[in-house]
N, C-alpha and C positions, 0 to 999 in steps of 0.2 A: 618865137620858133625859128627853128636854124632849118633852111631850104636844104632838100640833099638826095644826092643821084646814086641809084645802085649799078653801077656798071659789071655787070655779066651776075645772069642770073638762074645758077645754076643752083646743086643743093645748096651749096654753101647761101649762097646768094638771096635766095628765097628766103633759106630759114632767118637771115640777119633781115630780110626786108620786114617780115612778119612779127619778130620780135623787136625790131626799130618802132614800127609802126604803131606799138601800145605806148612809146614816149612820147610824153606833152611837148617837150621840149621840140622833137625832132616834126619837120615836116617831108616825107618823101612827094617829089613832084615827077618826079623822071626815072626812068629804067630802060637800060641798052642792054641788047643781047642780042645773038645772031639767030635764034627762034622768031619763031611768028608770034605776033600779040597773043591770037589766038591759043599758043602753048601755054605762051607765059600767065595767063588771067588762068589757063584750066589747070598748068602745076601748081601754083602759088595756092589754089583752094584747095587739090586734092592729093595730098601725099600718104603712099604706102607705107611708109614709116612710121612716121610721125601724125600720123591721123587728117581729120578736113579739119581746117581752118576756120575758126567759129566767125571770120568776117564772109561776107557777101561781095565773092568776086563777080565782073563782070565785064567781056570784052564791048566796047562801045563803036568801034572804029579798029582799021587796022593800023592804029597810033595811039592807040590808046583806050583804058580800061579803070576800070570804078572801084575801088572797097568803099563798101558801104554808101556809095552813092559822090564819096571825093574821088576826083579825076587822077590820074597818074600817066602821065604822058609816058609814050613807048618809041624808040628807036630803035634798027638792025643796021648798025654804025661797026663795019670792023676797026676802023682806029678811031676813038674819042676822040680825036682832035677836030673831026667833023659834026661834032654836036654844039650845039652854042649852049651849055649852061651859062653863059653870062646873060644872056634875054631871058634864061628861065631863075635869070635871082639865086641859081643854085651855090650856096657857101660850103659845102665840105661834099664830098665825092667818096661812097664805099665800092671801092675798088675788088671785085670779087671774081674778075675773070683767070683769076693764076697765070695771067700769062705774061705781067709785066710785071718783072721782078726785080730792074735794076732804076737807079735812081737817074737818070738821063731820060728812061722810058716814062718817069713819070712827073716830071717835072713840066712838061706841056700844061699839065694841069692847071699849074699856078702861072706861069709865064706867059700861053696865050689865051687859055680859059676865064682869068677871074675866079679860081675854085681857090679858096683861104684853105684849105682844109682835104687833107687826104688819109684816110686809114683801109689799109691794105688787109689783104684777109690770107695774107703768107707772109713770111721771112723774106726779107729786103736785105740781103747781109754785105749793105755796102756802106761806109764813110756817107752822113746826109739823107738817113733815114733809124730811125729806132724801134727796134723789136721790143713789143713790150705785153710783158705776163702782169695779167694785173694778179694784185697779192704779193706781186716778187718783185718788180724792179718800176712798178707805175712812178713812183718817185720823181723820177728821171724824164719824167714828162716836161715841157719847157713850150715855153712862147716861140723859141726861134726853131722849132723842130714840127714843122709841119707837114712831113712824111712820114709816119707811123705806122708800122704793121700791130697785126692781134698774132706774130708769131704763126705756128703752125698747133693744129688739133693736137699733137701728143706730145707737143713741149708745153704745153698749156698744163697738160698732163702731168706732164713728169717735173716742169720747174717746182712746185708745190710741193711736192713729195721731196728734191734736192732740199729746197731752202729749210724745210724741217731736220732732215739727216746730216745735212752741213753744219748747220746752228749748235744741234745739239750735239754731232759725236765729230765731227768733220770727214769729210770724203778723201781717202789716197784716189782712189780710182774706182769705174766701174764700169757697168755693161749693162745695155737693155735691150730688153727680146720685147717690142710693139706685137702683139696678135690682132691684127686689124683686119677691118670689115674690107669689102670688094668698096672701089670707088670707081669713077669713071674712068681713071687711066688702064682699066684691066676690060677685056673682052668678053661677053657674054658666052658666045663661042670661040672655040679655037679659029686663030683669021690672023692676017697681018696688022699690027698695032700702030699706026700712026703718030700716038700721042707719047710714048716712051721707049726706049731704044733696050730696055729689058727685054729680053726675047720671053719671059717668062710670064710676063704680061700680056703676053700676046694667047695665054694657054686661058682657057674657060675659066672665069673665076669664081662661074658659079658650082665649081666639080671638084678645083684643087687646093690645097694648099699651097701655098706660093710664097718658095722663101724669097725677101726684095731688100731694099734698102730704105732706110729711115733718116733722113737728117734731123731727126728730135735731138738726141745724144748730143753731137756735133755743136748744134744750133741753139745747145742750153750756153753755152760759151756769149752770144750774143745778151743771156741775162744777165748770167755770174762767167765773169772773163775769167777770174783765177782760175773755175776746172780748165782751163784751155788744154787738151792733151789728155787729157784724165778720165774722159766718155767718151764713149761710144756704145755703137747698137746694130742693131738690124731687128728687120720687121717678118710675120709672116701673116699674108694674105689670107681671110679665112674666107669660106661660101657662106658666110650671115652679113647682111644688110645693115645692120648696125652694134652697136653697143661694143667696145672697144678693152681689151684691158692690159697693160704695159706691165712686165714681169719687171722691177728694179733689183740689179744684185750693184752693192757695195763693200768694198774695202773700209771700214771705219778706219781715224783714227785713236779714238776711246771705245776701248772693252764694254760692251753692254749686253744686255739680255732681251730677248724676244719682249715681254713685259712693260722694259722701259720706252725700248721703242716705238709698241703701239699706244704708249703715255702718251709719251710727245707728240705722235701724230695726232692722238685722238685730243689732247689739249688745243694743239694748232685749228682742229677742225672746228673749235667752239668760239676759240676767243682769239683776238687780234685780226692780222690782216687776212689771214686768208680762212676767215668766217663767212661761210654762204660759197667758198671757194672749192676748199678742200674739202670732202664727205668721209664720215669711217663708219664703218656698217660692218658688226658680231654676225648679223644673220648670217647662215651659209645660201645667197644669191645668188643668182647666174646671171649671164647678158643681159636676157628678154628687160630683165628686173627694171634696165638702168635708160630702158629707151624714154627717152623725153625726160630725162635727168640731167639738169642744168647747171650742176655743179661740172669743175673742170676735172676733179680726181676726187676718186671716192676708195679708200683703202679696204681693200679685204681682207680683215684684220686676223680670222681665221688661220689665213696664208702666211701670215709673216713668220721669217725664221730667221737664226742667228746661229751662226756656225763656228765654233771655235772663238766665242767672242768678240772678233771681228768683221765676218763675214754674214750682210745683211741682206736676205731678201725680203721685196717688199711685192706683192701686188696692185696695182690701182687700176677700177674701170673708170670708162668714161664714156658718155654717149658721144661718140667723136662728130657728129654735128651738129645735136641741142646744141650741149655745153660750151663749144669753142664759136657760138653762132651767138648765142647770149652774153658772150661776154666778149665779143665785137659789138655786140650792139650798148653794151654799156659802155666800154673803151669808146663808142662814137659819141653817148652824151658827157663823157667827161671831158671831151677834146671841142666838143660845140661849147658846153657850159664857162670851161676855166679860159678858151681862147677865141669865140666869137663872139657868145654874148654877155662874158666879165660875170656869171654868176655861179653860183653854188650847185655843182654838180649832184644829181639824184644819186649817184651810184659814190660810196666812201670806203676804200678799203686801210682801213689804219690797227 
């Protein structure tokens, strides 16, 4: 088993520890975050979302807390650099606080920690770190590349839906509308927003729509570099708590029909790499449908359209924190498996 610390443990954070923790493979020992134990042991079991947690939390100490009776050490460390994972054996670090995004910020890790191993739960979009979709670019995985992100939730999303439309008809250009859920960077009430310089985030999000910005589009370039130039997007902010769904419009370039496109999609969704990835679903769905659905994109096949034989829209839901939490936590056993302990990864997408 590969020892390993969840540093900030927020939704994101949580859901990766929960779904880490049913791997043989992985061992979680340690968890940092600027909460009290006491939060962290009562969110970890009881989430509004996504339901209670069928393990048995329990705070022991105000450093620490039980599932199911194994201990998990707890620290409120603003910089990691103050934690000794090297006494605590720790070998890879899920990195889940969003706040250290460039590769200097994270490199402590391995320089005075002793941590072999770090994957990020954002976009690192620098020279010495690898954003990686599995299904779409896991490939490119490597021994000497031990800074790893899982990307962000709606490139997770949309890279799947890309590599399908690229392969089979190829992309000139396009544009995506994200309708996302409220996260933490948006305010309950109207108030002044600390965490993003959007002034529009700072308006209720649980009352408006809120149109913001997306770096999915952008940030598909860090999978497939050719679109560089060629996507873009923007997002709008909804008042529902989860379940996410990303409107795709493309410029083909091959002539096709509504038909053949939801072929290829729904082919892609069966067999090859991005099988247990990609979702395609006839029913007519809504949100609620898709909470605690662990696939990254699921097509709403109903929705697709083709405009003057060029012109493709696509929609895909996604629960934007199961889905891009479970498959951080497989990107964590395929990076333990293939580079700390030389075996055969649980998780295969070929």
């Amino acid at each position: 088993m590969v020892k390993c610390a969840v540093n900030g443990f927020g939704r994101i954070g949580r859901l990766v520890f929960k779904y880490a923790w049913e791997d043989p493979s992985l061992e979680i020992v340690h968890v940092n975050d600027l909460c009290s134990c006491e939060s962290a042991a009562y969110l970890v079991q009881y989430d509004s979302v996504h339901g209670t947690w069928h393990r048995k939390v329990e705070q022991t100490s105000s450093e620490s807390f039980t599932v199911d009776g194994a201990v998990v050490t707890f620290s409120q460390k603003q910089d990691f650099r103050d934690i000794d994972f090297r006494s605590m054996g720790v070998e890879m670090v899920m990195e889940c606080t969003g706040k250290f995004l460039k590769v200097s910020n994270l490199n402590p890790y391995f320089d005075d920690l002793g941590v072999k191993r770090v994957v990020v739960s954002a976009p690192v979009k620098e020279k010495g770190a690898l954003n990686v979709v599995l299904g779409c670019n896991h490939q490119l995985l490597s021994e000497d590349m031990a800074l790893v992100t899982n990307a962000s939730c709606t490139t997770n999303c949309l890279a799947p839906v890309v590599k399908v439309i690229k392969e089979n008809f190829g992309i000139k250009h396009g544009c995506i509308t994200t309708v996302h859920d409220v996260t933490g960077t948006q305010t309950l009430v109207d108030m002044p927003n600390t965490k993003k310089s959007d002034l529009r985030r700072a308006r209720s999000g649980m009352l408006n729509l809120c149109p913001t910005s997306t770096g999915s589009a952008t940030a598909i370039v860090e999978i497939y570099p050719e679109l560089k130039g060629k996507l873009n997007g923007l997002a709008i902010r909804v008042p529902l708590l989860n379940a996410s769904l990303t409107d795709c419009v493309f410029e083909v370039e091959k002539g096709t029909t509504k038909e053949e496109v939801n072929a290829a999609l729904k082919k892609a969704s069966e067999e090859g790499a991005l099988k247990g990835i990609l979702g395609y679903e006839e029913k007519p769905l809504v949100s609620t449908d898709y909470t605690n659905d662990v696939r990254s994109s699921i097509i709403d096949a109903l929705s697709t359209q083709v405009i003057d034989g060029t012109m493709v829209k696509i929609y895909a839901w996604y629960d934007n924190e199961a889905g891009y939490s479970k498959r951080m936590a497989e990107l964590c056993n395929i990076v333990a498996a293939k580079y700390i302990t030389k075996t055969e990864p649980s998780f295969k997408y070929e």
